[in-house]
C-alpha positions as CSV (number, residue, x, y, z in Angstrom):
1,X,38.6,-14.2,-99.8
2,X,39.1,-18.0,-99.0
3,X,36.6,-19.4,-96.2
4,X,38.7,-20.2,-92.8
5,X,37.2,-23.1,-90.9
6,X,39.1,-23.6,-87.3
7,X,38.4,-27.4,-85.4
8,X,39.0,-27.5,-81.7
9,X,39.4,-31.6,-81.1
10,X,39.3,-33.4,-84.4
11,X,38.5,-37.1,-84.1
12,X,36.2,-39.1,-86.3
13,X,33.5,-35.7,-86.7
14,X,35.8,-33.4,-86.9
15,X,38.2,-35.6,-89.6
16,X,35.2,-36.2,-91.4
17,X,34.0,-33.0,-91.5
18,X,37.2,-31.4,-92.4
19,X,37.7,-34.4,-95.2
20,X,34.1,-33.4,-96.8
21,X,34.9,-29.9,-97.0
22,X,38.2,-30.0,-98.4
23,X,37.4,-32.4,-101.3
24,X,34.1,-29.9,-102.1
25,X,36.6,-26.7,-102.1
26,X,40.3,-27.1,-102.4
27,X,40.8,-23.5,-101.4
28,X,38.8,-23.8,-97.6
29,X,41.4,-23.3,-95.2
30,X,41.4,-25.4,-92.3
31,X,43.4,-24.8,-88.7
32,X,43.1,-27.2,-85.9
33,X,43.6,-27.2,-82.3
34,X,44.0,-30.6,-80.8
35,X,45.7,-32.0,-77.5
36,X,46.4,-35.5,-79.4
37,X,49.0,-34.1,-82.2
38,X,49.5,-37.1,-84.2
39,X,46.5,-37.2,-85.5
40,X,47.0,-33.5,-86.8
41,X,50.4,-34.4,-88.4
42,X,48.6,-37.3,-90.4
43,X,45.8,-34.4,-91.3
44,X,48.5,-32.1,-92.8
45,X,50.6,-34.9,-94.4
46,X,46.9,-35.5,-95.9
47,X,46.3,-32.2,-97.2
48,X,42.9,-32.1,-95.2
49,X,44.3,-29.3,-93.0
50,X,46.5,-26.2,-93.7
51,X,47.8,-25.4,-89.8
52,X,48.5,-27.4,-86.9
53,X,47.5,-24.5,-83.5
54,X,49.9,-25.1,-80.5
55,X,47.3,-23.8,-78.6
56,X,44.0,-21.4,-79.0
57,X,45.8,-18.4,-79.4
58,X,44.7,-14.9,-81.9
59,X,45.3,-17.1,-85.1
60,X,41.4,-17.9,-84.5
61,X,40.6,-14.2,-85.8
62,X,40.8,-15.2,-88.8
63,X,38.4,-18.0,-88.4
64,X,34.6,-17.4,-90.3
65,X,33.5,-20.4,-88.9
66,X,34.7,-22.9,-85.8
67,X,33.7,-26.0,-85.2
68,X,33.5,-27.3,-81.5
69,X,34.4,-31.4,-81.8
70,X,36.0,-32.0,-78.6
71,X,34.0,-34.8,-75.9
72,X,31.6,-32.7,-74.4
73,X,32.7,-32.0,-71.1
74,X,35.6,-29.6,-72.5
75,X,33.8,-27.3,-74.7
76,X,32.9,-25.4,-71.8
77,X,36.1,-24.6,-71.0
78,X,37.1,-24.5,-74.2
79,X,34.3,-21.8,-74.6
80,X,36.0,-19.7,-72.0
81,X,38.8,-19.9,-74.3
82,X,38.1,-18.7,-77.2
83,X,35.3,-16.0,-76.3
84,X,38.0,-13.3,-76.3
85,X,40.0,-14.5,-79.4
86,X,37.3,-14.6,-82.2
87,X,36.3,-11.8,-84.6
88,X,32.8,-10.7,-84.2
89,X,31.1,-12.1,-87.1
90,X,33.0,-15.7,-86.6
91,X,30.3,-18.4,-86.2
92,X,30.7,-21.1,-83.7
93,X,29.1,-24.6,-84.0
94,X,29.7,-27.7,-82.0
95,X,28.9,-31.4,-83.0
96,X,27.2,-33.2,-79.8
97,X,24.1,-35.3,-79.9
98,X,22.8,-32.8,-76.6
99,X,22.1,-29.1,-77.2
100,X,20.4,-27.7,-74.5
101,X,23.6,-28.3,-72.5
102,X,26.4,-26.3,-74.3
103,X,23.4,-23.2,-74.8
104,X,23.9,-22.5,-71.1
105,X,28.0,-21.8,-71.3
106,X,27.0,-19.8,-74.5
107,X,24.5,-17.4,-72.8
108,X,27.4,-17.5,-69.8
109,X,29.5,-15.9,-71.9
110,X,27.9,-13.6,-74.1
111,X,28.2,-15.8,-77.2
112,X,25.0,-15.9,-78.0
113,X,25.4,-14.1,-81.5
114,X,28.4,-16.2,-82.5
115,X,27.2,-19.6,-81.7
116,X,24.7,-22.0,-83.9
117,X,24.5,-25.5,-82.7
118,X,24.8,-28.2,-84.9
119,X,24.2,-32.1,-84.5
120,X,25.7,-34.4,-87.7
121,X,24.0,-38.1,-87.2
122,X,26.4,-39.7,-88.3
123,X,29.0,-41.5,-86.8
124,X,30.8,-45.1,-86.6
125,X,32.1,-47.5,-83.7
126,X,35.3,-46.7,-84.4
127,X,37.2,-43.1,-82.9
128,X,39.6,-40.9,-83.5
129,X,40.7,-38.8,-87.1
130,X,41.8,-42.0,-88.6
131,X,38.5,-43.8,-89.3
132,X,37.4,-40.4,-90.5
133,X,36.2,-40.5,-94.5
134,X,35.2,-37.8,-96.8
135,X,31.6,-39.6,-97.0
136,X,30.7,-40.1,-93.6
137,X,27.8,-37.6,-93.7
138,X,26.7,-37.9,-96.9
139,X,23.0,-38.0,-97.2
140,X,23.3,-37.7,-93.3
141,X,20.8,-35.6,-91.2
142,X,22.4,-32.7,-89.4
143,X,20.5,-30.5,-87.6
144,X,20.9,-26.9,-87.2
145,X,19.7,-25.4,-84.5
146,X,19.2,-21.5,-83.8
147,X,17.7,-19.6,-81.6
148,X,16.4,-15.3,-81.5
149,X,20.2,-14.3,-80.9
150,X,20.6,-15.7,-84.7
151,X,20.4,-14.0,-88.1
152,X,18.7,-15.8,-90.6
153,X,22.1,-14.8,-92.7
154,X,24.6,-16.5,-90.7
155,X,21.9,-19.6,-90.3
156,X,22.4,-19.7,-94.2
157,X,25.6,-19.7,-94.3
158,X,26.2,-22.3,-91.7
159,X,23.7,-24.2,-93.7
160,X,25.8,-23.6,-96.8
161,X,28.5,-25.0,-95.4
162,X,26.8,-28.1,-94.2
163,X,25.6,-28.9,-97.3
164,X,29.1,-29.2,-98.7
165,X,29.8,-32.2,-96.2
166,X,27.0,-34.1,-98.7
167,X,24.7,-33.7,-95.3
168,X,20.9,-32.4,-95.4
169,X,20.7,-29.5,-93.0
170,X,17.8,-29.5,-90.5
171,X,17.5,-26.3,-88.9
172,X,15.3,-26.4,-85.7
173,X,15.6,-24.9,-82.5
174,X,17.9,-26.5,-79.2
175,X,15.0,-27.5,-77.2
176,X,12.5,-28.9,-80.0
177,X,16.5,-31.0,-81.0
178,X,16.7,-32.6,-77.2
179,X,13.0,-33.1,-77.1
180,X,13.1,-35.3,-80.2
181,X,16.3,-37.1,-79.8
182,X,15.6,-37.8,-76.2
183,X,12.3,-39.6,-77.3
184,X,14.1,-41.5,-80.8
185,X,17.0,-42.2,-78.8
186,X,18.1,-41.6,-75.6
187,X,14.8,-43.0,-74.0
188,X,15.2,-46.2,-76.0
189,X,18.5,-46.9,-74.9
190,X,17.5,-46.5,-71.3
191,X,14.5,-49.1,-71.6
192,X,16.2,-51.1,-73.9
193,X,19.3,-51.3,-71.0
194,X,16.6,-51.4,-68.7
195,X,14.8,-54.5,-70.1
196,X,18.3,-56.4,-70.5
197,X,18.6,-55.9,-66.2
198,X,14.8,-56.7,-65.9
199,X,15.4,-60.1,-67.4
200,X,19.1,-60.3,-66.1
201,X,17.1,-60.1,-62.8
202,X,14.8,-61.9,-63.0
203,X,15.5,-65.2,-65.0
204,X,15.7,-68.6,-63.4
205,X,17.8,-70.2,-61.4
206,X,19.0,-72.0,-64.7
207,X,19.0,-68.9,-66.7
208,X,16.2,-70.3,-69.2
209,X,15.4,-66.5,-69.9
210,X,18.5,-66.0,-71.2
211,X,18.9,-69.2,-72.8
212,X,15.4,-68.5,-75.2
213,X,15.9,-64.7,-75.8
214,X,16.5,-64.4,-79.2
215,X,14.3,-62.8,-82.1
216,X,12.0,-59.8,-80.7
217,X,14.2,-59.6,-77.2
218,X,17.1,-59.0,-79.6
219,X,16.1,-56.8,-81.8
220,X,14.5,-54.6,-79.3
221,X,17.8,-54.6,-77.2
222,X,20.7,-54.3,-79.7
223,X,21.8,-51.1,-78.5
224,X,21.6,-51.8,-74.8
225,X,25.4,-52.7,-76.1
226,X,26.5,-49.2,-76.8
227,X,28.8,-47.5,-74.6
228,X,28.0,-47.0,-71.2
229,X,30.5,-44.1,-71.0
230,X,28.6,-42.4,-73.6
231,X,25.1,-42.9,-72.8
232,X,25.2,-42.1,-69.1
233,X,27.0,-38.5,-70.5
234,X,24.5,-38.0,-72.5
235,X,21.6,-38.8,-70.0
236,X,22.8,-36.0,-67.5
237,X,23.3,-33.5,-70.0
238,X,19.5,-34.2,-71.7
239,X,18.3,-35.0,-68.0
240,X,14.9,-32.7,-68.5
241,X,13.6,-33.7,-72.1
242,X,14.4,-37.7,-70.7
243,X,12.5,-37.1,-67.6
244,X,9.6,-35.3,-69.2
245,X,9.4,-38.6,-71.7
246,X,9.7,-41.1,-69.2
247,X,7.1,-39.6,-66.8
248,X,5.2,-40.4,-70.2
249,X,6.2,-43.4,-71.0
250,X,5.4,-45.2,-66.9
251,X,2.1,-43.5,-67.3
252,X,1.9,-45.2,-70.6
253,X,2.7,-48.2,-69.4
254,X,0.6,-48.4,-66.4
255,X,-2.5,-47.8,-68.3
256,X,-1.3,-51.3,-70.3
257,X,-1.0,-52.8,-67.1
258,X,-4.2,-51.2,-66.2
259,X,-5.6,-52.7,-69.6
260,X,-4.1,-56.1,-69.0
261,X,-5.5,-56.7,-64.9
262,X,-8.8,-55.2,-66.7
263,X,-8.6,-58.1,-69.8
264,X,-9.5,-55.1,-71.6
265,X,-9.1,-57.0,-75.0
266,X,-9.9,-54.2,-77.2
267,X,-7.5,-52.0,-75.8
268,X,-4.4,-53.9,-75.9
269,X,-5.7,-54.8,-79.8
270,X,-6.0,-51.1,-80.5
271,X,-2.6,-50.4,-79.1
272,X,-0.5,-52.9,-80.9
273,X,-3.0,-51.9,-84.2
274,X,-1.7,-48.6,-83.6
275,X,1.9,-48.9,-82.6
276,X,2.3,-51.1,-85.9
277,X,1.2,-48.3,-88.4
278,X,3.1,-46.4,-87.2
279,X,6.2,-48.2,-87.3
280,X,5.1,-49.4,-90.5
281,X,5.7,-46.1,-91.6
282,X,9.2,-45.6,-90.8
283,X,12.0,-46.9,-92.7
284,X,12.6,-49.6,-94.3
285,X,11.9,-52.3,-91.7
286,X,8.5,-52.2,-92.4
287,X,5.8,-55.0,-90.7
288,X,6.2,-57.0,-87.5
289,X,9.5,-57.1,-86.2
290,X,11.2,-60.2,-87.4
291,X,14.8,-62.2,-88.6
292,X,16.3,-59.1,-90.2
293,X,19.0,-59.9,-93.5
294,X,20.9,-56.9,-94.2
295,X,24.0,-55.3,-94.8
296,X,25.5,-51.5,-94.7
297,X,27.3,-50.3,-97.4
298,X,29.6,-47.1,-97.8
299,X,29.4,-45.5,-100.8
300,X,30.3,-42.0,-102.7
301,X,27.1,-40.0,-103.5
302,X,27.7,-39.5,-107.2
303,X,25.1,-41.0,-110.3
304,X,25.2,-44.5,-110.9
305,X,26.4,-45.6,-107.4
306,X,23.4,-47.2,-106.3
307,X,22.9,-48.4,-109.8
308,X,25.9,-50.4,-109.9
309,X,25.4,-52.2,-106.5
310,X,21.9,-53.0,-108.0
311,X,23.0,-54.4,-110.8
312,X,26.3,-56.5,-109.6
313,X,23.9,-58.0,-107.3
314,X,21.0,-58.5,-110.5
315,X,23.8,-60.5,-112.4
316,X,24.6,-62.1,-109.7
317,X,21.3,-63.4,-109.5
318,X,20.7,-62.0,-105.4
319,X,17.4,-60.8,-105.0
320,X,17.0,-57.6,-103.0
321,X,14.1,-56.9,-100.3
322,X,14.5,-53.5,-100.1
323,X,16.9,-50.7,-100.2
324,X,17.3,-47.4,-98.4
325,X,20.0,-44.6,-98.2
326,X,20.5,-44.2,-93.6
327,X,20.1,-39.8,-93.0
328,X,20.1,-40.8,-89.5
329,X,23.6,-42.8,-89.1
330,X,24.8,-41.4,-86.0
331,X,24.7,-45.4,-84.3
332,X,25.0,-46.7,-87.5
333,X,27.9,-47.9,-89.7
334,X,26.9,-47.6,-94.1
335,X,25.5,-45.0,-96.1
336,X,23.4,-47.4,-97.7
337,X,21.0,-50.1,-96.0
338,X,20.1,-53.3,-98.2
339,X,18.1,-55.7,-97.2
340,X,17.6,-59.4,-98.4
341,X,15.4,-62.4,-97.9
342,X,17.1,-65.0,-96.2
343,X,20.9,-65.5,-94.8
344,X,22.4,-67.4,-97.8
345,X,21.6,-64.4,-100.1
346,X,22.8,-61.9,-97.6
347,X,25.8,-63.7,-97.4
348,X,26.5,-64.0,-101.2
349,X,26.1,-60.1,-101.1
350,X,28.8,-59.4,-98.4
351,X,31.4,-61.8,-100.2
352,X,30.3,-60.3,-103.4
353,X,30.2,-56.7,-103.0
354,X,33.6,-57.1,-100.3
355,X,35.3,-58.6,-103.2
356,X,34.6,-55.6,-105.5
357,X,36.0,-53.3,-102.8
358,X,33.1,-52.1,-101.3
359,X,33.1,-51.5,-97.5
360,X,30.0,-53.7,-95.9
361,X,29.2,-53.9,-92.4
362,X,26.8,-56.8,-91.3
């Protein structure tokens, strides 16, 4: 028998995830539920979904597996909805960045068994189904997270399923998720946001603060730009794992401060020897933080791809630093990161690679 997926919201996750699955098995059969329904007339026209739901109704008995993609605040309610329409071995699995959250309403409402959280890191600045692409999580992290109520069979097959979006499944548990991504993201966009204000109040009369920030100020402060909308959400729904980390991080820096009153030399050395190591050792950005030349690319994960990028550039005599396929995309637009020297080559690249239809973003 066919797999039935069901979508409740279907913007740019949803679309994409939809998209993947389609193009890796014609025969998955896909009903949505949306309260925007243009965007799921221009799905069917597509032939990325099979049904267009009026509203959450018994049709969703069919589903083996529905995906939660609505913004955050109405899967609760949507939740509510659906607890007494779904068969009992249906598996539910939501897409936000915050797990912890939606585990509550799950418990709530006896859903325990059903439900498997899930968090694709992938994503893009724009919204909505129609910037959603068939490649979005390719080669994307997307964790998986379970807990006791789950069987290690419907773990695999939700895993299954990932992995024909092109994503690499992580399976972890909801807590461990928020503790991590409060401390790789959602604590760095509140000191980032915070050292923006901390200058903003603070600079001179003539604003020469803001006049010389530039290099390591922006680098370190890029995504103090990101939506406000979205990062306050996602601050009161991760509130504990962000407070325990912050708690860390003053204590952390009061003993620098500490260090600095003390002109404990040594210290400070041994701090900046060990935060560099360790950045060192993530990514491609490796070494002190400095003018950065690169470009993100979209492309299909299939042999040669890379190749061919590599070797348009080669004959076009652009010399590559470094090159690195993004798993954790979710604030980040390109599958593939490549990075160059200096600004001319970088710009070479973009006219280059734009002009043989590639899709860059600077």
């Amino acid at each position: 028998m066919n797999i039935k997926v069901g979508f409740i919201g279907f913007g740019l996750i949803g679309g994409s995830i939809a998209r993947a699955l389609k193009k890796s098995d014609s025969s998955i059969y896909m009903m949505v539920y949306s309260r925007s329904i243009n965007p799921l007339m221009q799905a069917k026209e597509d032939g990325v979904i099979d049904e267009i739901l009026s509203s959450l109704n018994d049709r969703l008995n069919e589903c083996d597996f529905i995906f939660l993609c609505a913004p955050v605040e109405y899967n609760e309610s949507y939740l509510k909805d659906i607890a007494g329409l779904i068969n009992e071995n249906c598996i539910i699995s939501d897409v936000g960045s915050v797990k912890s959250y939606i585990y509550d309403s799950v418990h709530k409402l006896n859903l325990d068994k059903n439900f498997i959280g899930g968090h694709p890191m992938a994503g893009s600045e724009k919204t909505g189904y129609s910037a959603s692409t068939d490649i979005l999580l390719q080669n994307a992290y997307y964790a998986i997270t379970r807990t006791d109520y789950n069987t290690d069979k419907d773990v695999a097959k939700l895993t299954e399923l990932v992995r024909m979006t092109g994503a690499i499944p992580i399976i972890t548990d909801p807590v461990t998720h928020d503790y991590a991504v409060a401390g790789i993201s959602h604590v760095p966009h509140l000191i980032a946001s915070s050292l923006v204000n901390l200058v903003k109040d603070n600079d001179t009369d003539a604003n020469l603060m803001k006049t010389l920030a530039a290099g390591g100020f922006k680098d370190i402060t890029r995504i103090a730009s990101s939506s406000a909308e979205m990062w306050s959400q996602i601050c009161m729904t991760n509130d504990k794992q962000i407070v325990t980390l912050l708690d860390r991080y003053i204590e952390s820096l009061n003993n620098v401060r500490n260090m600095i009153i003390q002109k404990n030399r040594n210290g400070i050395y041994n701090m900046f020897i060990d935060s560099k190591e360790y950045r060192d050792s993530i990514g491609i950005n490796k070494g002190p933080i400095s003018k950065d030349y690169s470009l993100y690319c979209d492309i299909e994960d299939k042999e040669g791809a890379i190749s061919s990028i590599t070797l348009l550039l080669s004959d076009n005599h652009i010399n590559i630093r470094n090159i690195e396929i993004i798993h954790n995309r979710e604030f980040v637009n390109g599958v593939l990161l490549i990075a160059f020297y200096d600004q001319p080559s970088m710009d070479l690249a973009f006219n280059l690679l734009s002009s043989n239809n590639y899709t860059i973003y600077r």
